[in-house]
PLY file of the C-alpha trace (Angstrom):
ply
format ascii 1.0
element vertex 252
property float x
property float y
property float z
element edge 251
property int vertex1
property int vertex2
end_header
130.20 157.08 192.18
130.64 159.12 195.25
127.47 161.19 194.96
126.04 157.34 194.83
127.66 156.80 198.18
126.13 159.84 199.53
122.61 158.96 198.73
123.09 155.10 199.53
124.70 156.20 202.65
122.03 159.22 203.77
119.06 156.36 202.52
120.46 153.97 205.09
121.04 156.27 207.85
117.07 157.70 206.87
115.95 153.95 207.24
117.17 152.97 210.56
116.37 155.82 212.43
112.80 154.99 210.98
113.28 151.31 212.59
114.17 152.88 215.74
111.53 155.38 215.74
108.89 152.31 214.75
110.31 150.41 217.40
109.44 152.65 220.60
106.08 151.16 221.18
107.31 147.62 221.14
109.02 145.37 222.88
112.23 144.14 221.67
112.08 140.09 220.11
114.49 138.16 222.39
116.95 136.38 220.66
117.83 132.42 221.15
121.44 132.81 221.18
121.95 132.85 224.84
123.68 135.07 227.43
123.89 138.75 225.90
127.69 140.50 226.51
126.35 142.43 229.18
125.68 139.34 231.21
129.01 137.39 230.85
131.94 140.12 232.17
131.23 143.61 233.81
133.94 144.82 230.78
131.46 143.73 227.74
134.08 141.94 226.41
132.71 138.01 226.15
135.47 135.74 227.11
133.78 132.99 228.86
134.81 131.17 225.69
137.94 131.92 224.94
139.37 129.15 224.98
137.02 127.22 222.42
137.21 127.19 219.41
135.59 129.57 216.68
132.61 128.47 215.20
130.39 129.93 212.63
126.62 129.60 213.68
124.93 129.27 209.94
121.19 128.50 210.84
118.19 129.76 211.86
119.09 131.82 215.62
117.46 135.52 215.22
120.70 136.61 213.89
123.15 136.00 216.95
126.26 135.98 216.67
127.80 133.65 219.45
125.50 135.89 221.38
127.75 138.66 220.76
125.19 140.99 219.50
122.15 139.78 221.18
121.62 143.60 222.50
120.42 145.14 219.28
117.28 145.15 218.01
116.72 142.19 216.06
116.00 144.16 212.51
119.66 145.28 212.74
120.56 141.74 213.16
118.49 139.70 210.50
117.63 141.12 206.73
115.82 142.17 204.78
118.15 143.52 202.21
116.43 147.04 200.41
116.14 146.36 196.80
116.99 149.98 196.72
120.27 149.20 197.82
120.82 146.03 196.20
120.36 147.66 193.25
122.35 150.90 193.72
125.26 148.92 194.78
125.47 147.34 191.79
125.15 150.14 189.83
128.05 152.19 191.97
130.50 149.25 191.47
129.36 148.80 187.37
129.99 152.38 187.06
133.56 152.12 188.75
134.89 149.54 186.04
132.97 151.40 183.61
134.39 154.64 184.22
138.30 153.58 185.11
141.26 155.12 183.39
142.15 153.91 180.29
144.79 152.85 180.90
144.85 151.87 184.44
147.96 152.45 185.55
149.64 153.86 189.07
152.92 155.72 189.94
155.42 153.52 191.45
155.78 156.53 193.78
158.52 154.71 195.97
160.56 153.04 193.63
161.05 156.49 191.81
161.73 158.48 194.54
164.60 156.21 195.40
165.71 156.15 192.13
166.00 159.94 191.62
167.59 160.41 194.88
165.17 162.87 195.61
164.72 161.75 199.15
166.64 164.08 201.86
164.41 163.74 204.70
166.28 160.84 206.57
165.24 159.16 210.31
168.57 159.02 212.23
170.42 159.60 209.22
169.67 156.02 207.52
165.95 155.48 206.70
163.61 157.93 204.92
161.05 159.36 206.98
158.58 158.53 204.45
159.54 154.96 204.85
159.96 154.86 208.34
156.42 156.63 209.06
155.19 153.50 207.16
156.87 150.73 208.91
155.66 152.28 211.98
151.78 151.94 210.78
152.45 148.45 209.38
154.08 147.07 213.31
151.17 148.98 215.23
148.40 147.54 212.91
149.91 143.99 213.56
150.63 145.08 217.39
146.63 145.93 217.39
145.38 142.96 216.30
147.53 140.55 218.21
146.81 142.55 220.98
142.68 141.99 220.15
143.56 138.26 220.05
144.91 138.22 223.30
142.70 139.96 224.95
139.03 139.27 223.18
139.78 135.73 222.54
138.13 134.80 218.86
138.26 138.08 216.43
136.98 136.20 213.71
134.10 138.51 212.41
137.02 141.23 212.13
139.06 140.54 209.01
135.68 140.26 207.02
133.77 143.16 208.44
134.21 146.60 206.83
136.19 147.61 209.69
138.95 145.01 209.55
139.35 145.46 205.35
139.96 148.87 206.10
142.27 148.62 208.87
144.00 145.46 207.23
144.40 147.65 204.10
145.64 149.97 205.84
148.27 148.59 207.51
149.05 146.23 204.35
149.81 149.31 202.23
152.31 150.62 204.31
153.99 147.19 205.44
154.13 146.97 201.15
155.30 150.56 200.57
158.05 149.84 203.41
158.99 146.64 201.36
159.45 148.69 198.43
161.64 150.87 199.74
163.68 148.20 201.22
163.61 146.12 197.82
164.54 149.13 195.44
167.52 149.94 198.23
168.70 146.78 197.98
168.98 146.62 194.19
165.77 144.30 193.97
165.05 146.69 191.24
161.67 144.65 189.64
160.68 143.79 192.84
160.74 147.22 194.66
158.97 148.88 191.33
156.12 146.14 191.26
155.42 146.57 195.62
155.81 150.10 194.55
152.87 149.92 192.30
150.91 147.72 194.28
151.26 150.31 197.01
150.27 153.34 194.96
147.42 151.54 193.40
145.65 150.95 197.08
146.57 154.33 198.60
143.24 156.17 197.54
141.64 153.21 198.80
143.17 152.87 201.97
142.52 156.45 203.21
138.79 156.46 202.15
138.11 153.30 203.76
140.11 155.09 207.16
137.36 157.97 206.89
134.17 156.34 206.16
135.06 153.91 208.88
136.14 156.86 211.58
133.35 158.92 210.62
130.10 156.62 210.02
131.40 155.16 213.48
131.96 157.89 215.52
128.94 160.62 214.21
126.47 158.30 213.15
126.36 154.30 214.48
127.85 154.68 218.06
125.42 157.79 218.94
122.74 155.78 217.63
123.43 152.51 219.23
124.38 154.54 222.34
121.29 156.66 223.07
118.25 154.47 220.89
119.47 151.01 221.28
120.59 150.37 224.24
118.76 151.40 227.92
120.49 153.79 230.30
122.59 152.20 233.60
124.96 149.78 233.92
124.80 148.22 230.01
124.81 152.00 228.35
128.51 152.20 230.66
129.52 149.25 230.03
129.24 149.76 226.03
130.83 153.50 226.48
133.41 151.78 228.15
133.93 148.93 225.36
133.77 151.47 223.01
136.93 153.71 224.33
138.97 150.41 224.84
142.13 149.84 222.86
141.49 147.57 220.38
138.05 149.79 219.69
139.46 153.57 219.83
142.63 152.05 217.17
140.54 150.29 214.82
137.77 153.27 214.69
0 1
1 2
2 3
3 4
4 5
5 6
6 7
7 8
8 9
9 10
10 11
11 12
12 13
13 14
14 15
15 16
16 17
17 18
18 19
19 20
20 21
21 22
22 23
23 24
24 25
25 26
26 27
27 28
28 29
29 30
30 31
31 32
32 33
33 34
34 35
35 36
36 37
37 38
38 39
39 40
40 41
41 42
42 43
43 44
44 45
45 46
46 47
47 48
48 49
49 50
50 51
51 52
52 53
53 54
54 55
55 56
56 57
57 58
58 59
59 60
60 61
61 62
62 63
63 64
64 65
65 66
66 67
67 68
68 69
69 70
70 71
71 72
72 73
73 74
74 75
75 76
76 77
77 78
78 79
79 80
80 81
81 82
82 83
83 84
84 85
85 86
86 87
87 88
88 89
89 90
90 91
91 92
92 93
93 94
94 95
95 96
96 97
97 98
98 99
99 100
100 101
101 102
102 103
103 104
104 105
105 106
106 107
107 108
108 109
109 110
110 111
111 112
112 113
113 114
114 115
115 116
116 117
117 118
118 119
119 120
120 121
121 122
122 123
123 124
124 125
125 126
126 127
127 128
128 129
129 130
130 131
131 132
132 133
133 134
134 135
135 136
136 137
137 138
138 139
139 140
140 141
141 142
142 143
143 144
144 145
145 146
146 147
147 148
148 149
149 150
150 151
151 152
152 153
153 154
154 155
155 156
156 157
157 158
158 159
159 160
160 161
161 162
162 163
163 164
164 165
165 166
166 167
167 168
168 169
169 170
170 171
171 172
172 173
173 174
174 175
175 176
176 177
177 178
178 179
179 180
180 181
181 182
182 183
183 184
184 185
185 186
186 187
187 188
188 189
189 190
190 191
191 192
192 193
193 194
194 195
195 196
196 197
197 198
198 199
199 200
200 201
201 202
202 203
203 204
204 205
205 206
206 207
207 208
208 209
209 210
210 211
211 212
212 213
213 214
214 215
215 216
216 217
217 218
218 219
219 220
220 221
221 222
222 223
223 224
224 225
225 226
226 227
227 228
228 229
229 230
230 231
231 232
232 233
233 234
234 235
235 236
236 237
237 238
238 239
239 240
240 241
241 242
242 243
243 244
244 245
245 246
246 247
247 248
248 249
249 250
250 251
């Protein structure tokens, strides 16, 4: 499955700097959503409707997204889908279940530790570092994401990109790790083994979703966005400085 990510993942990253090459001679489609980011607030951050409320725009508009995205070239906006892909995806996901352990099952890591007593690392004497690193991660990844909601106004294309799963899951598996803790402490014996579980069996998942995010991001989208998609001056500073924002620098 991995080496199936790789070559999904290098075919991808082969086809749209094709696009962009293919696209030099010619102009860029305009899009009917509207104003683009760049013209609403010198920040790039569209909040001349923040106060509205969210609305999914299912019909035929170029691919804008409450103008949001109106910027990039319309083939990154609107399909087609590769049959390529389509059809290595569904391999790489049939060969996951295929190939799972037999049985599946995952060290409640927690609930064992706390059990054996092996814990001596303590914060202040009372909490395990262990647990205490992961209530930390749980209250910043909520602290983020209000924060985004204040701020940004609607962030409701975040919890289903690929970019809020992984930074939900993230902070989910330590906010459940932390409860586990907390239950097994308390004596909530079933309880703290099952969250313990639960927390073990996302782990793997949690971290790899972190680095694919952080490093398709940062070493392959934003330089290409940055120097192919979007024209040097005031929108190319604009984006940097969207891009190195809070809510962007946390999440990436």
């Amino acid at each position: 499955p991995l080496f199936l990510a790789v070559i999904i993942s290098a075919h991808s990253v082969l086809n749209m700097f094709d696009r962009l090459s293919s696209q030099n001679a010619k102009s860029r489609p305009v899009s009917r959503g509207g104003a683009t980011p760049y013209h609403r607030r010198e920040s790039f951050i569209p909040q001349a409707n923040r106060g509205k409320q969210f609305k999914w725009l299912i019909y035929e508009n170029n691919g804008s997204y409450n103008g949001w995205f109106d910027w990039l070239p319309i083939w990154m906006r609107v399909g087609y889908f590769s049959p390529f892909v389509i059809v290595s995806l569904m391999f790489f996901y049939s060969a996951i279940f295929w190939y799972r352990p037999q049985p599946l099952h995952f060290e409640a890591t927690v609930y064992e530790t706390v059990i054996s007593g092996k814990e001596v690392d303590y914060f202040l004497g009372r909490m395990p570092k262990t647990a205490a690193a992961d209530l930390s991660i749980f209250l910043w990844g909520i602290i983020v994401v209000a924060h985004a909601k204040m701020t940004l106004g609607s962030i409701g294309a975040f919890p289903i990109s690929f970019t809020g799963w992984s930074w939900l899951l993230l902070s989910s598996r330590a906010g459940i790790e932390f409860a586990a803790w907390a239950a097994t402490t308390h004596e909530f014996l079933a309880l703290g083994k099952l969250l313990a579980m639960i927390g073990s069996s996302i782990r793997l998942v949690a971290i790899t979703n972190a680095c694919v995010v952080c490093t398709i991001w940062n070493f392959i989208l934003f330089p290409i966005i940055y120097f192919f998609s979007i024209p040097a001056g005031e929108k190319r500073r604009s984006f940097l400085k969207f891009n190195f924002g809070f809510f962007m620098t946390n999440i990436h």
